[in-house]
N, C-alpha and C positions, 0 to 999 in steps of 0.2 A: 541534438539537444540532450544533454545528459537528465536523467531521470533514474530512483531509487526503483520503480516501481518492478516486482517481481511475479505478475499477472498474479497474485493470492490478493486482488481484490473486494474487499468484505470488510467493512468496518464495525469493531469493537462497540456494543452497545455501552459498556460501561465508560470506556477512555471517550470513544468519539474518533478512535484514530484505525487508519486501514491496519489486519493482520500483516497484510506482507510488505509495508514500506512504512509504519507510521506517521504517515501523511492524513489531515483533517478530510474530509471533503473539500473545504473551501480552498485549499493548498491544492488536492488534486484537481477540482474545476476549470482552478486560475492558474494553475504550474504552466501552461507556452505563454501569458502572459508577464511572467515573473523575468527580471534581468538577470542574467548567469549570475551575480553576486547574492540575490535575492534567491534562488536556487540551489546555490552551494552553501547559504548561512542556514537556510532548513533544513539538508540534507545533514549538517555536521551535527545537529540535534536528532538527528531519527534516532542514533541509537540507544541513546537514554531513551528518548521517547517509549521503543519497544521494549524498556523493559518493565514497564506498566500495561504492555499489553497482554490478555490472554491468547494465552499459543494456540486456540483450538477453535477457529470460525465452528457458526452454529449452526452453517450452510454448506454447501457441497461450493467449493472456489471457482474461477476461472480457469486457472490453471488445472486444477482435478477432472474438471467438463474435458480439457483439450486433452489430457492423455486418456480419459475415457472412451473418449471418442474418437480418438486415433488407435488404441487398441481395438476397439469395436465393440465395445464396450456397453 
């Protein structure tokens, strides 16, 4: 199943929308519910979407934990 998602998990307090794929919550929730058409017409908006997002989560990411903690971190 194709998905934006790029484990930078964290959504944007001001948009509402994830840092790393600009996906809602209720789009990440419900995205294996979604039919590929219904998946490819939100994905062709993420990138405008991100560019109302702030680039700097105000939390430590998913992705920052896993290289954290595969360095040893």
């Amino acid at each position: 199943m194709e998905s934006p998602c790029i484990l930078i998990c964290s959504i944007d307090d001001n948009t509402g929308l994830c840092f790393g794929c600009g996906r809602t919550r209720d789009e990440i929730g419900h995205w294996t519910t979604y039919t590929s058409l219904e998946r490819r017409t939100i994905m062709a908006e993420l990138p405008a979407r991100l560019e109302n997002v702030e680039r700097k989560p105000r939390r430590e990411t998913r992705r920052t934990r896993m290289v954290r903690e595969r360095e040893g971190g």
